[in-house]
C-alpha positions as a Markdown table, in Angstrom:
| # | Residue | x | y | z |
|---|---|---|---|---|
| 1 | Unk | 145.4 | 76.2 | 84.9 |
| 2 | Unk | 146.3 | 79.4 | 87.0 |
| 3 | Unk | 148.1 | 82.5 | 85.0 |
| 4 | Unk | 150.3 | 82.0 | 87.4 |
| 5 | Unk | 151.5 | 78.4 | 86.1 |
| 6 | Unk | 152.4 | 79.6 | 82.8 |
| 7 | Unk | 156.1 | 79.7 | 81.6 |
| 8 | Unk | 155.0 | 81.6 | 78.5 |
| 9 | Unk | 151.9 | 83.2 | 76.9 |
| 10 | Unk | 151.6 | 84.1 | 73.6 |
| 11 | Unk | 149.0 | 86.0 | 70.7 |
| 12 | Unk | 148.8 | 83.7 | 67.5 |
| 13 | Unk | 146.4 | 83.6 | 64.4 |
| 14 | Unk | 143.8 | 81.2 | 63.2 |
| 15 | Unk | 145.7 | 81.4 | 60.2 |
| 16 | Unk | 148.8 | 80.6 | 61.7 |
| 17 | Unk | 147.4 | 77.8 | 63.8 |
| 18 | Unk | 144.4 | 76.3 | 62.0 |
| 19 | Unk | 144.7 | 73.0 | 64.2 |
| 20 | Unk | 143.4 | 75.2 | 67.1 |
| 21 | Unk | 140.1 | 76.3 | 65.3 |
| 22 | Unk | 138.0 | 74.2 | 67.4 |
| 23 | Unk | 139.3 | 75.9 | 70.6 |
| 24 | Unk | 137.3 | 78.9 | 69.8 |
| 25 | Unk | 133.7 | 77.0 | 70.1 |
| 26 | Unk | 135.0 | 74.8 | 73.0 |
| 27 | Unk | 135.9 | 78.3 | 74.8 |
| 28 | Unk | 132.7 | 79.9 | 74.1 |
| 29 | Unk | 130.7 | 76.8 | 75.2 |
| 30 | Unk | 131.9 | 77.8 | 78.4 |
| 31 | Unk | 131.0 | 81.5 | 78.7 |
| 32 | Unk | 127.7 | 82.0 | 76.2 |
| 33 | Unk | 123.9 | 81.6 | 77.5 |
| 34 | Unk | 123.3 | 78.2 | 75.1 |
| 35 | Unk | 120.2 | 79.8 | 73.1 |
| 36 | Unk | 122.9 | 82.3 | 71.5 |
| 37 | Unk | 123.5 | 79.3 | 68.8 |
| 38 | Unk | 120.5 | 79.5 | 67.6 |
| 39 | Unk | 121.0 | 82.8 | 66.5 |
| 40 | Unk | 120.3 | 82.4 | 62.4 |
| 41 | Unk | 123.2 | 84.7 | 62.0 |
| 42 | Unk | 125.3 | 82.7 | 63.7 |
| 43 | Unk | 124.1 | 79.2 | 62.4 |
| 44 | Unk | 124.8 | 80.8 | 58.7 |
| 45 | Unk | 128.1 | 82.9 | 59.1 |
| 46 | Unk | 130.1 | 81.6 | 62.2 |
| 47 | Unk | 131.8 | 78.7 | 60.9 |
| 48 | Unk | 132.8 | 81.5 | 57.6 |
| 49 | Unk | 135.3 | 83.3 | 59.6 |
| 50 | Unk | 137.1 | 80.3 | 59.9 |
| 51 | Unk | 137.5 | 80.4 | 56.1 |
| 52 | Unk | 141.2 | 80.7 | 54.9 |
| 53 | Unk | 141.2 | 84.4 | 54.1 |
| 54 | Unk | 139.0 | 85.7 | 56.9 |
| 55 | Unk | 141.0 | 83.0 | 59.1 |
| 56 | Unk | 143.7 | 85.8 | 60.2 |
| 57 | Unk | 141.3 | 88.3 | 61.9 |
| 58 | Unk | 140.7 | 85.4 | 64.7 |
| 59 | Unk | 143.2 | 85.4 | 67.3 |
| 60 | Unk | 144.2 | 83.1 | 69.9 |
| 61 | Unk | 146.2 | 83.7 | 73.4 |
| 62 | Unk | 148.0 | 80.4 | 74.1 |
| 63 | Unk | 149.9 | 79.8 | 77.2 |
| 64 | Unk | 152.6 | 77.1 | 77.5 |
| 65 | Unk | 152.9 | 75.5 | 80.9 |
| 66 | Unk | 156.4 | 73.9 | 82.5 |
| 67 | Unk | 155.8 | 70.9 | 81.0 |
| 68 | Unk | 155.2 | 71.9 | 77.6 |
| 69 | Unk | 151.4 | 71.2 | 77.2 |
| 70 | Unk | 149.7 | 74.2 | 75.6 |
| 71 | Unk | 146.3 | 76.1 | 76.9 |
| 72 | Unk | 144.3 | 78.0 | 75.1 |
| 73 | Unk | 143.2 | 81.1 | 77.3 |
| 74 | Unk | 141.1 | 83.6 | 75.6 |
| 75 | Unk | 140.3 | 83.7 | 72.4 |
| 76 | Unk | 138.7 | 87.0 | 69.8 |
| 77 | Unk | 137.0 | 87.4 | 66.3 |
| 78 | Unk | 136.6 | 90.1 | 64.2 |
| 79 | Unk | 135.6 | 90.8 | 60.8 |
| 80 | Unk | 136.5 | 93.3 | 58.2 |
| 81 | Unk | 133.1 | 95.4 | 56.6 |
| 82 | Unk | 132.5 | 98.0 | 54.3 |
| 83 | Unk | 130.5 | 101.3 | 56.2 |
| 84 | Unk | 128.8 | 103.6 | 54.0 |
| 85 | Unk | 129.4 | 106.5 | 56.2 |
| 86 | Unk | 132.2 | 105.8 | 58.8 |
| 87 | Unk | 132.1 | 109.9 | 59.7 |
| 88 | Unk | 128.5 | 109.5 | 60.9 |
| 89 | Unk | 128.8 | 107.1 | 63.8 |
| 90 | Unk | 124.9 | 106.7 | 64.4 |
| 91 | Unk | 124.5 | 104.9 | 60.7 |
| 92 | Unk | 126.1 | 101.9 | 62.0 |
| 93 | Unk | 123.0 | 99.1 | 62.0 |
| 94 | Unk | 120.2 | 98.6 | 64.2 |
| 95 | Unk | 121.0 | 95.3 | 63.5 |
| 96 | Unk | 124.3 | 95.2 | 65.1 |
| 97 | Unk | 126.0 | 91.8 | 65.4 |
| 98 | Unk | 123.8 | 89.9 | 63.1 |
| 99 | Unk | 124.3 | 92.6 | 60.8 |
| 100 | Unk | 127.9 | 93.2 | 60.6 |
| 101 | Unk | 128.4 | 89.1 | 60.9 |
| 102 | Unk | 126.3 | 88.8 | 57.9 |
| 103 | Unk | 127.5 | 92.0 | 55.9 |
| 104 | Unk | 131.1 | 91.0 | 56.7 |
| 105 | Unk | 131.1 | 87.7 | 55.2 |
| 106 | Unk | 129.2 | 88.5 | 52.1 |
| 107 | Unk | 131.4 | 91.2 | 51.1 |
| 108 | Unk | 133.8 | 89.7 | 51.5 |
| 109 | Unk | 132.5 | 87.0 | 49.5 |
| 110 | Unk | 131.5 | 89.4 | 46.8 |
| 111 | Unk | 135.0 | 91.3 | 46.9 |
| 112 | Unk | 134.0 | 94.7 | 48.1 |
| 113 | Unk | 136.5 | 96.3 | 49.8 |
| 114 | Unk | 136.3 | 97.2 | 53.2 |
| 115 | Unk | 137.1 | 100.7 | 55.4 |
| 116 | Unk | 136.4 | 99.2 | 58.4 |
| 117 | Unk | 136.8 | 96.7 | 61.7 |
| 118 | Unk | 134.3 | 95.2 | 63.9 |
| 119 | Unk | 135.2 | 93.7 | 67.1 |
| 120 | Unk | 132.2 | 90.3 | 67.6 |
| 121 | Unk | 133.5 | 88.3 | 70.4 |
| 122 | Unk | 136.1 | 88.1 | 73.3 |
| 123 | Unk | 136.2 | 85.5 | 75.4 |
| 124 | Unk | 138.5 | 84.7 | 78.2 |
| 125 | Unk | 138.8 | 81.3 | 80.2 |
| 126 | Unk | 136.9 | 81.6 | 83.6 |
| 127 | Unk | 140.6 | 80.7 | 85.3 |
| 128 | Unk | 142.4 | 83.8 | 83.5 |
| 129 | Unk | 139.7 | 86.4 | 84.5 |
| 130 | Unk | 141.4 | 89.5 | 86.5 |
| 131 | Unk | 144.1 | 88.7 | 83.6 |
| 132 | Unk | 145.0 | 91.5 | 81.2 |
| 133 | Unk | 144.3 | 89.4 | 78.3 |
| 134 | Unk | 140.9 | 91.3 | 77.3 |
| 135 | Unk | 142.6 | 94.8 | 77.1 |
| 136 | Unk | 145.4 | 92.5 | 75.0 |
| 137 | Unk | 143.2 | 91.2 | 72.0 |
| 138 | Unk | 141.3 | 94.9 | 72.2 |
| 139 | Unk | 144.6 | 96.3 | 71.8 |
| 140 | Unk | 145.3 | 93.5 | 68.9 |
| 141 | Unk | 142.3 | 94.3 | 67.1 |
| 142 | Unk | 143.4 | 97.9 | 66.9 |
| 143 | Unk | 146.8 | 96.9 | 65.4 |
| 144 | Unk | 145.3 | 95.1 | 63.1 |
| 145 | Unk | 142.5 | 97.6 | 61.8 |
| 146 | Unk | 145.8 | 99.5 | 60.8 |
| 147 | Unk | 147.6 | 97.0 | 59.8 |
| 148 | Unk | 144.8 | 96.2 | 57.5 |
| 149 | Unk | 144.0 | 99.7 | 56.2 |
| 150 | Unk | 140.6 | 99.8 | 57.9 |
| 151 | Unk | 140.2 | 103.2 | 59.2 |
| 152 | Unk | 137.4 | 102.1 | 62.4 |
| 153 | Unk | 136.9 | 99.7 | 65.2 |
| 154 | Unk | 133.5 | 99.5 | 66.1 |
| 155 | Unk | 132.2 | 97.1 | 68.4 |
| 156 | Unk | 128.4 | 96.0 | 68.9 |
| 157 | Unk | 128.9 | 95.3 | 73.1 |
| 158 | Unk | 126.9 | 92.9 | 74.9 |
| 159 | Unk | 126.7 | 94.0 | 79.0 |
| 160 | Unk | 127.8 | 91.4 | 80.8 |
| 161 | Unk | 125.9 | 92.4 | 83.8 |
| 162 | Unk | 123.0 | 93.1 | 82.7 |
| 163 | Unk | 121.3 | 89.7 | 83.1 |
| 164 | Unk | 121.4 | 90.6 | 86.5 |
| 165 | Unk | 118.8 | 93.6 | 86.4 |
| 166 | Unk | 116.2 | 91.4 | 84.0 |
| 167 | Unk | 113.2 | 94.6 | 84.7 |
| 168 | Unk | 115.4 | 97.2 | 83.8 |
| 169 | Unk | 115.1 | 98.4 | 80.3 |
| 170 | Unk | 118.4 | 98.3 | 78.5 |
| 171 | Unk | 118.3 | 101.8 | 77.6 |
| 172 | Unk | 117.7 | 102.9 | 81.2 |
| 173 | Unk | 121.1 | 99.9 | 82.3 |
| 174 | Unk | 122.8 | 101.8 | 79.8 |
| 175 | Unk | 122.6 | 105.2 | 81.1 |
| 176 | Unk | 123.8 | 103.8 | 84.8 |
| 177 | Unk | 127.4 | 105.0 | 85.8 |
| 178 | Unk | 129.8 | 104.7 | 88.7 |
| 179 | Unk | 130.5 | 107.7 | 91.2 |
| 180 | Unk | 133.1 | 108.4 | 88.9 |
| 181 | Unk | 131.3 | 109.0 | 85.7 |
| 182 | Unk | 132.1 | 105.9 | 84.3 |
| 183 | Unk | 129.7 | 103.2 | 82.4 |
| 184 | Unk | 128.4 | 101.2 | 85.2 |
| 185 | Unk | 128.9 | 97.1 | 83.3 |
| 186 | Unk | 132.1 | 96.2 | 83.8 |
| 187 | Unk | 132.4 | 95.1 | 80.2 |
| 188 | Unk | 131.3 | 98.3 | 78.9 |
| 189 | Unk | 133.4 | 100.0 | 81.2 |
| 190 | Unk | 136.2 | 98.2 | 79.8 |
| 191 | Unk | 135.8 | 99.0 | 76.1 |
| 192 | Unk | 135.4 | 103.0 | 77.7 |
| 193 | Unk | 138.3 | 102.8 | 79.6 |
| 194 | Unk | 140.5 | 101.4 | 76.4 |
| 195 | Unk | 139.7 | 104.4 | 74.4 |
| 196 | Unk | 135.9 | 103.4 | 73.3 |
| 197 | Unk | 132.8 | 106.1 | 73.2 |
| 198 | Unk | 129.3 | 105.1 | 73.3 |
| 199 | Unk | 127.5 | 106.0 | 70.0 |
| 200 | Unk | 124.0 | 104.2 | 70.1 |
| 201 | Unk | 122.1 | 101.3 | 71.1 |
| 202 | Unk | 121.5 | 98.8 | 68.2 |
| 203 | Unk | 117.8 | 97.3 | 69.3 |
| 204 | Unk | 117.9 | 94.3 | 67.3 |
| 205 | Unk | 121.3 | 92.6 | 67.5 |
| 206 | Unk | 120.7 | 89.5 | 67.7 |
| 207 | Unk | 118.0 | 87.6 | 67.1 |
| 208 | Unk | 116.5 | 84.1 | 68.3 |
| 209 | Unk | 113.5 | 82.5 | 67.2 |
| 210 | Unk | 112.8 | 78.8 | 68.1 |
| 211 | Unk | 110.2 | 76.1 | 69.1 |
| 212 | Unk | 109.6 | 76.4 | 72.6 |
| 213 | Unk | 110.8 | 73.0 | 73.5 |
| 214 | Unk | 114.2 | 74.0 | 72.3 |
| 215 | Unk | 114.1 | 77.0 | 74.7 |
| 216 | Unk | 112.9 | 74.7 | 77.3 |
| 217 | Unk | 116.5 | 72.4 | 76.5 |
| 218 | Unk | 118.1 | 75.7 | 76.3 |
| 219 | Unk | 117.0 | 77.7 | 79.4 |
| 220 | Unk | 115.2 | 74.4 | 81.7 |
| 221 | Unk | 112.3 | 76.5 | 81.3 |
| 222 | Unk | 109.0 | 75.5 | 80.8 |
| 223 | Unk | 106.4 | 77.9 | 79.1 |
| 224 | Unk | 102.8 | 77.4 | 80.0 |
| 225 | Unk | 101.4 | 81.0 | 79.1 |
| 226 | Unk | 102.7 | 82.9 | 76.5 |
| 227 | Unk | 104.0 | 86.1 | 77.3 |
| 228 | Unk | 107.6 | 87.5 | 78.8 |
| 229 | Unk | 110.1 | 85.1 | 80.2 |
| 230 | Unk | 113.6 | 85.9 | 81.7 |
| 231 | Unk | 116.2 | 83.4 | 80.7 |
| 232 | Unk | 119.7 | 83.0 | 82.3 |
| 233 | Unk | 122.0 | 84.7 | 80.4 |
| 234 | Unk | 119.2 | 87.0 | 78.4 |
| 235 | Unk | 119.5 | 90.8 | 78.2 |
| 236 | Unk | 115.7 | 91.2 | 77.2 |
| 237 | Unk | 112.8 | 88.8 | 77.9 |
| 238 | Unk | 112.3 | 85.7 | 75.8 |
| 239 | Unk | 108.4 | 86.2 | 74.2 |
| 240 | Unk | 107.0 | 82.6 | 74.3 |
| 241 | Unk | 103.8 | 82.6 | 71.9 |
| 242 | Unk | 101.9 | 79.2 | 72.9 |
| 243 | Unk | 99.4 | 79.2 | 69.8 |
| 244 | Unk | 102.3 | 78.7 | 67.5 |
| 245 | Unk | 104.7 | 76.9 | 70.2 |
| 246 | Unk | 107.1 | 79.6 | 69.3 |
| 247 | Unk | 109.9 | 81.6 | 71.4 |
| 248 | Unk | 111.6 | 84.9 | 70.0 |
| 249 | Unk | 114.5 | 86.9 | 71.7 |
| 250 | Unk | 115.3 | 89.8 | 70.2 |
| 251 | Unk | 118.7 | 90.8 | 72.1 |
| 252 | Unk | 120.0 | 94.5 | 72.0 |
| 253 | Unk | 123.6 | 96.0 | 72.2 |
| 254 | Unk | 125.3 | 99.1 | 72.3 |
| 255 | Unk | 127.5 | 100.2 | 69.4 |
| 256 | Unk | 130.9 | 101.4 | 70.5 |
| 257 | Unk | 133.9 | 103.0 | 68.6 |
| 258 | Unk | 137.5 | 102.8 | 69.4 |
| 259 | Unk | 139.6 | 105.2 | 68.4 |
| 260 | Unk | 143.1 | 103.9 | 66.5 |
| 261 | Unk | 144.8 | 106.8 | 67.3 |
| 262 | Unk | 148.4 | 105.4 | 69.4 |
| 263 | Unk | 147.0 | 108.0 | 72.2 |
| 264 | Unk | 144.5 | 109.8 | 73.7 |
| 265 | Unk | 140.8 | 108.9 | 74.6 |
């Protein structure tokens, strides 16, 4: 379905429609390299922001065709965390996403309160791309940091683009801008363009260790040496390790922080 075919499109809650949960894997399935599963973060704590009190930080854009049938057309998650020192920006985690996944859900768990948001996924159906639904649930997740008392957005970025320069070193990707002084990744660019500053590269966030002949059903890979691999999707290289038939990918991003201010960069 084209944007174009849509009598109405609108922004709704997990909370407020819990039978639409399972959209949100269903639409990543369809965007995210396969090995970002495996992700022990993600195997522990994704399904726990589904939970009924974290359920209203996940929001849905659903669009509702001429015939009534509804679409579900992007989709975003964030999650509420406590930051020891929100006025020093580069004391955000090396560990990014894992990290703020993890911390997120056990505080909340624990019932510390927190000061602050972080974005950890948009994703938009591959029809609806060129759409302004991205700058829509950025926008949201502002609201809602206010709503919620939360005095930050922060959000750990993956470059969309950078799987296509696989013998650049992120740091180096990073650093690339347009004519115009602007961050070179379009997703990055994005985040910049919305208000967002680039505070520091988080080295290790996320992080995928697994038997090589998963990464072989993952990536149709096959590893016969150890050493670096690129796999589709992959920021960094996968380091296959023969003796112990094991793969790690340790997957960088760069920490961004949105201001919540109703104007201004």
């Amino acid at each position: 379905m084209m944007k174009e075919a849509f009598n109405e499109i609108t922004l709704v809650s997990a909370e407020e429609r819990p039978d639409l949960i399972p959209a949100f894997d269903e639409l990543g399935a369809a965007v995210w390299p396969k090995f970002i599963g495996g992700d022990a973060a993600v195997i522990k704590y994704w399904d726990r922001l589904f939970s009924e009190r974290l359920r209203r930080h996940q929001f849905l854009v659903v669009g509702q065709d001429e015939h009534g049938n509804e679409w579900v057309l992007a989709t975003s998650n964030s999650i509420p965390f406590y930051w020891p020192e929100p006025d020093d920006d580069t004391s955000l985690p090396d560990e990014g996403w894992d990290a703020v996944l993890a911390g997120g859900v056990e505080a909340h768990r624990s019932g510390q309160r927190p000061n602050a948001l972080s974005a950890l996924a948009i994703v938009v159906s591959p029809d609806m791309r060129g759409s302004d639904l991205a700058e829509r649930l950025i926008a949201n997740m502002k609201t809602s940091a206010r709503q919620n008392d939360l005095h930050a957005l922060v959000a750990p970025v993956r470059p969309t683009k950078k799987p296509a320069y696989p013998l650049t070193s992120f740091a180096d990707y990073i650093s690339w801008t347009t004519a115009d002084g602007a961050p070179f990744d379009p997703w990055v660019r994005k985040h910049w363009q919305l208000g967002a500053r680039l505070v520091k590269i988080a080295p290790r966030s996320m992080r995928v260790e697994a038997p090589l002949a998963q990464w072989t059903e993952w990536s149709g890979l096959r590893f016969p040496v150890s050493g670096p691999y690129h796999v589709e999707g992959g920021l960094t290289p996968l380091i296959a390790d023969c003796e112990s038939s094991t793969g790690l990918y340790v997957e960088p991003n760069i920490w961004m922080r949105h201001r919540l201010e109703d104007s201004g960069r």
